[in-house]
N, C-alpha and C positions, 0 to 999 in steps of 0.2 A: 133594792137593786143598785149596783155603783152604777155612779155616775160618769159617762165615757166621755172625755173632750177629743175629738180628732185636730193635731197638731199637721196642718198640709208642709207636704216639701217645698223648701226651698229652690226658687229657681239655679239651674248652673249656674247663671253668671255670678250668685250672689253667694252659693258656694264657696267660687275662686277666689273672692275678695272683691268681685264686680260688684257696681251697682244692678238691681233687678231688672231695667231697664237695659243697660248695656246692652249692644251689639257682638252678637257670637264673630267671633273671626275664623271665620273657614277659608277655608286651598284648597286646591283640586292636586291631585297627583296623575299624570299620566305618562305613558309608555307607548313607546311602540319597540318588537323584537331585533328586527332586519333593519338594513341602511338601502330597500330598495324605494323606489322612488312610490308606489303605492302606499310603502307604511310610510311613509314620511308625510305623505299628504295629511295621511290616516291623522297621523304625529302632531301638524297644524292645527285641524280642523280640533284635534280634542283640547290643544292650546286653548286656541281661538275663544270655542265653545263656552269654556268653564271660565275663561275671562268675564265671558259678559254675563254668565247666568250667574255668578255672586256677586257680580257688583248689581245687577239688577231689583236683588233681593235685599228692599229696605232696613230688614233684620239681621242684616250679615254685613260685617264689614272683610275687606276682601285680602286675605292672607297672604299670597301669594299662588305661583304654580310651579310644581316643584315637577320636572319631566324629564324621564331618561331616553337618550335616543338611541337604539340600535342596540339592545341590553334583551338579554331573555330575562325571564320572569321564574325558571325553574328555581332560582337560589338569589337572596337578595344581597350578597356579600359586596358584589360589585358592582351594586346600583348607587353608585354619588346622592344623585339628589332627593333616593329614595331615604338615603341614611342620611341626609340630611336634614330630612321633613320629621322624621320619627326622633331626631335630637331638638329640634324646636318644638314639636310635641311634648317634650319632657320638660322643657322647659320653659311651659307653660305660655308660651306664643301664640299656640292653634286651639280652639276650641272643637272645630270638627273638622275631619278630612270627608272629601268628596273625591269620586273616583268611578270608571265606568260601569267599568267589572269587576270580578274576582280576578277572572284571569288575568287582567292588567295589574292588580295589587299585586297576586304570587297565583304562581301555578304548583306553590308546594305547600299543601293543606298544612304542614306543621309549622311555617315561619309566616300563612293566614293565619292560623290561631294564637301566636305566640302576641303577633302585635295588636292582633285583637282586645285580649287579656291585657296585654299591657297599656295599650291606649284607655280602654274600658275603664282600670284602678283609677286613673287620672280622670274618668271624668268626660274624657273625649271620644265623642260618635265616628266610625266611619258607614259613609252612605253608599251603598254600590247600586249606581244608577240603574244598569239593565236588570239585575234582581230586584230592584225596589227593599233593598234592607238597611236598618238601621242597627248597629249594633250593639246598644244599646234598650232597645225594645227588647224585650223578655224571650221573642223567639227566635234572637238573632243572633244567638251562638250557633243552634243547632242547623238551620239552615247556614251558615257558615259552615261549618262541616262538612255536611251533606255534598254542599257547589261546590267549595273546594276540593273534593275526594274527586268530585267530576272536572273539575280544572286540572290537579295531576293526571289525573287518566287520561285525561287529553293532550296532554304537552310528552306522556311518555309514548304516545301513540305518532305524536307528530316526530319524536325523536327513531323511532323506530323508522318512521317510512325517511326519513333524513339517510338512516344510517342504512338504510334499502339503495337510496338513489347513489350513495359513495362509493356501496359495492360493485352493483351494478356499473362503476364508471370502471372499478379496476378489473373487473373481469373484461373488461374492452381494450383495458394496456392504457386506460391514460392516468399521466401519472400528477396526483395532487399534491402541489409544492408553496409551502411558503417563501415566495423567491426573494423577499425581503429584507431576510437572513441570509438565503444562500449565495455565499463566496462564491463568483463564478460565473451566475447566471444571472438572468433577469427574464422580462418576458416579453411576448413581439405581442404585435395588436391584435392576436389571432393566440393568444391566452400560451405559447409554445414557447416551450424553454430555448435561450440562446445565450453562446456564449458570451460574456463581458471579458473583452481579451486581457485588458489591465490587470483586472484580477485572476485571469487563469493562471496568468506569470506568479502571480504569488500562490495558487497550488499546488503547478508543478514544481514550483521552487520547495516546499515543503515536503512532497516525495522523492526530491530527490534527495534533499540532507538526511531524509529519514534511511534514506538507502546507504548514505555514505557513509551514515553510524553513527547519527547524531541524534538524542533521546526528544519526547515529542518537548521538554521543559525545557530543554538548551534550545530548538527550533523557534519556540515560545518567545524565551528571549532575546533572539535575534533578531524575529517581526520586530518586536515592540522596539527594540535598539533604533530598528531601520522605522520607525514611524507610518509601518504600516496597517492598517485599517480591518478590524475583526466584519463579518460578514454584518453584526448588526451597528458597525460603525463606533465602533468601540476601538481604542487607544491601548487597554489591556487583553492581555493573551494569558490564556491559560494552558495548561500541556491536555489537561481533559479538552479542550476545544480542536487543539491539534489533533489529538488524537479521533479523536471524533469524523472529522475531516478525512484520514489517513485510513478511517473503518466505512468509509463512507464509499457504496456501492455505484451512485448515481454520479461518480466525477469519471466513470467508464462508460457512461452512455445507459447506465442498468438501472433498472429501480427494483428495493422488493418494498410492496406497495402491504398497508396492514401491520407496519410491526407496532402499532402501541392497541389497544380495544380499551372503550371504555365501558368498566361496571358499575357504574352508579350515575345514571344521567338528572339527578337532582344535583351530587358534588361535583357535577363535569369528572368526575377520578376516572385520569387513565391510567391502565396498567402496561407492562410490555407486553408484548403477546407472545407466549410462551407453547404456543400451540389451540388455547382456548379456545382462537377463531380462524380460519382460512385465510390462509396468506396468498398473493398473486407476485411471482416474479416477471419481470415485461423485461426483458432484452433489445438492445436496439431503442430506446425509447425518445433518446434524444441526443443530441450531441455529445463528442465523448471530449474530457479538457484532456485526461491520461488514457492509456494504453491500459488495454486488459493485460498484460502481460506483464506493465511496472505495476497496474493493481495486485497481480498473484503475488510479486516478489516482495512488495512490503508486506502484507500478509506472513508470508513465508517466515519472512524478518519477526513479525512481531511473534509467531510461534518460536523462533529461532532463540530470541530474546528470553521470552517466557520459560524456553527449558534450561536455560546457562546455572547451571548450581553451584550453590556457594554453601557455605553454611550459617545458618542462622535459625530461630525457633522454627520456620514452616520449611525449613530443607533446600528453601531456597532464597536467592539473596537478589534486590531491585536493580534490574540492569538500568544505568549509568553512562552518561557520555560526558561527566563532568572533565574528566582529562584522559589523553590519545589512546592512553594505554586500557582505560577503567573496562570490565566486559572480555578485554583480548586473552589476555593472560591464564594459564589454565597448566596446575601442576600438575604434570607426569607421574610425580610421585603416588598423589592420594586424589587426585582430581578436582583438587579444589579451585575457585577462582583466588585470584591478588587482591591485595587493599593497601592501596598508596599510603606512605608515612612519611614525614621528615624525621631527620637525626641533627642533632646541633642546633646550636643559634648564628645569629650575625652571619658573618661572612663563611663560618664554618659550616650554613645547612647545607642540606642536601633530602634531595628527595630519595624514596627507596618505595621497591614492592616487594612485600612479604604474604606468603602463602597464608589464608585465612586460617585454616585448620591449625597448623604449629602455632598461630599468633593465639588460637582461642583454647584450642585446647594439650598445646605444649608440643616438645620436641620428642616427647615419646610416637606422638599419633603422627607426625612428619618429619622428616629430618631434610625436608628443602629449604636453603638457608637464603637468605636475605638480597636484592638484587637491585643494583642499583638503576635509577631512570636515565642516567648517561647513560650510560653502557649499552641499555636497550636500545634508545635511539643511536649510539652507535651503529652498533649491530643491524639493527633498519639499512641505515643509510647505505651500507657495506654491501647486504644482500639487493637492495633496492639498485642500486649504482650496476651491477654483477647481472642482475636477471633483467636489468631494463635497459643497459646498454648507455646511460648517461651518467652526466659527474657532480650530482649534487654533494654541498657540503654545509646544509644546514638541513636539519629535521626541518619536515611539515606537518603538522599535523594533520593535516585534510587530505592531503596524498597521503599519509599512513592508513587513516581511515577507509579511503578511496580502495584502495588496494588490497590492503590484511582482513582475512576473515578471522583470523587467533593466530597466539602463538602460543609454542607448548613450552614449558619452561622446566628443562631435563635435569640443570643443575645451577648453581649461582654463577658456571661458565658457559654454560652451552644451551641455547634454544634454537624451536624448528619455526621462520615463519610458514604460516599456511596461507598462499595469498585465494582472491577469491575465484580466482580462474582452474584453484585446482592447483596448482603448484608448491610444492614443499621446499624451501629451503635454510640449511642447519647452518650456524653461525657458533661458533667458540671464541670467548670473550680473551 
């Protein structure tokens, strides 16, 4: 019969390169979810705790404690010092982690078991006090499993009755605002929106360029010009932020409460809510900065904008406020919009607006010829002086805006302006 010699394992530490002797260096990891003032104690006491129970243990020297405050557990992406204990882990600093629960490591069984396994290759234990497991022990994956199946099911249970109590607030009309972004408002000590008059001014200042024809990118760069201040204190302006703003129901006193739902409460992913879930509109809800009425009209405007056609691959071409005339203009001939050009250099330019259509696809498809940008502001000034009863003698551009809803351009001598009261008047150059 061969002869069997039993070769015993190696302790860890001698493993890693330690002497046998050596002291394991363990840390404790803990959390708490919320920033209310119970889990915070909670938050101390587990500090506290795991301070003194590994330094107390002769056999362990003491790691650190590595603890997130006010961080949920569903996903460990934005947990700092959680990803920070699992890079000294790997880099061979920790010999074993210590920790309450499961539920304080993760309440999502798949990024429990991911750093399970990866802690495990290396060599290093995590201990989860209230289960008593060691992960490491031979039966201490499967109970991993097992509790963390019961830690998600619990955390999507707690996210459910979460997103019970939000509902339940808007089916009451109260409306839930991050007011720390919002341009506008802020909140009284009685959790109610109110207005910040400083900033309304630059609201209404934004609804009203928007009205008088200026796009939300020119708006854009006119804050930032003027050094004024985006909602989350920010120096840059975007025209997607104006706009944003300018679509924004709650600067009329209205909320509709529910437009994003989330479907995946492990990834926080929200979607927009496209009907998925019950929406609640609350009218009245709080102070109004503009008028329902200058709400309908920009509105109106952006529909207005939205239909103006030009030609280009999708039929239609991006309305424009870069200069007075850009949007107005609109051939009689073939219905196309203008597109500003100069002709010459030096002292001989000159600007001009030519029909899109004859410019893209020739003078077979239009025969409206070429128009100069004097001439039009001529012709403004002419009609403007005639229907408004005063004697300007320089174009404005802001009072053109202010004024002209289009104009139609009948020939390279005659156009009709249309102001926005309703009024047509014909001008021959």
């Amino acid at each position: 019969m061969a002869n069997v010699t039993v070769i015993p394992a190696k302790p860890r530490q001698e493993l890693q390169g330690f002497e046998a002797t050596a002291k394991l260096r363990v840390c404790a990891y803990c959390r708490v979810s919320t920033d209310n003032e119970e889990q915070l104690s909670s938050y101390e006491a587990q500090v506290s705790h795991y301070t003194d129970y590994i330094k107390r243990n002769p056999e362990w020297t003491f790691g650190g404690i590595f603890a997130d405050e006010g961080i949920s557990g569903t996903n460990t992406k934005k947990r700092v010092e959680f990803n920070r204990m699992i890079e000294d882990c790997m880099a061979g600093k920790i010999d074993m982690v210590i920790t309450k629960s499961i539920s304080r490591f993760a309440r999502n069984t798949l990024d429990t078991l991911q750093y399970v396994r990866q802690l495990k290759e290396k060599g290093i234990a995590i201990f989860f006090e209230k289960e008593c497991v060691n992960t490491l022990d031979s039966k201490g994956e499967f109970l991993i499993t097992l509790l963390g199946s019961l830690a998600q099911e619990e955390s999507s249970n707690i996210s459910q009755i979460t997103r019970m109590g939000i509902v339940y607030r808007f089916q009451e009309g109260k409306v839930i605002v991050n007011h720390n972004r919002f341009l506008g408002y802020t909140k009284d000590e009685n959790g109610e929106l109110v207005i910040v008059p400083e900033e309304a001014e630059v609201i209404r200042r934004i609804f009203k360029e928007f009205l008088e024809g200026k796009s939300d990118l020119k708006i854009a760069k006119g804050l930032e010009h003027d050094g004024i201040l985006t909602g989350a204190g920010k120096t840059t302006w975007w025209a997607s932020t104006v706009k944003s703003i300018l679509k924004n129901e709650k600067y009329m006193g209205e909320a509709l409460l529910q437009k994003t739902h989330t479907v995946d409460f492990l990834a926080k992913k929200r979607v927009k809510n496209n009907g998925i879930v019950q929406q609640y509109y609350v009218e009245d809800s709080h102070p109004a900065i503009i008028s329902k009425e200058e709400f309908a009209a920009v509105q109106a405007e952006f529909e207005r904008r939205s239909n103006m056609r030009g030609y280009s691959k999708t039929g239609k071409s991006a309305f424009t406020s870069e200069y007075a005339f850009s949007g107005k203009l609109f051939c009689q001939n073939c219905g196309s919009k203008f597109r500003r050009a100069s002709w010459g250099t030096g002292k001989n330019k000159q600007y001009v607006w030519r029909c899109i259509n004859r410019e893209q696809n020739g003078v077979d498809k239009c025969s409206t010829k070429t128009i100069k940008e004097k001439d039009l502001e001529q012709a403004f000034l002419r009609v403007m002086n005639r229907e408004q009863g005063v004697k300007a003698t320089k174009f404005d551009e802001e009072i053109f805006r202010r004024l002209i809803e289009k104009v139609k351009v009948q020939s390279m001598l005659e156009v009709v302006f249309m102001f926005k009261t309703g009024v047509e008047a014909r001008e021959v150059f």
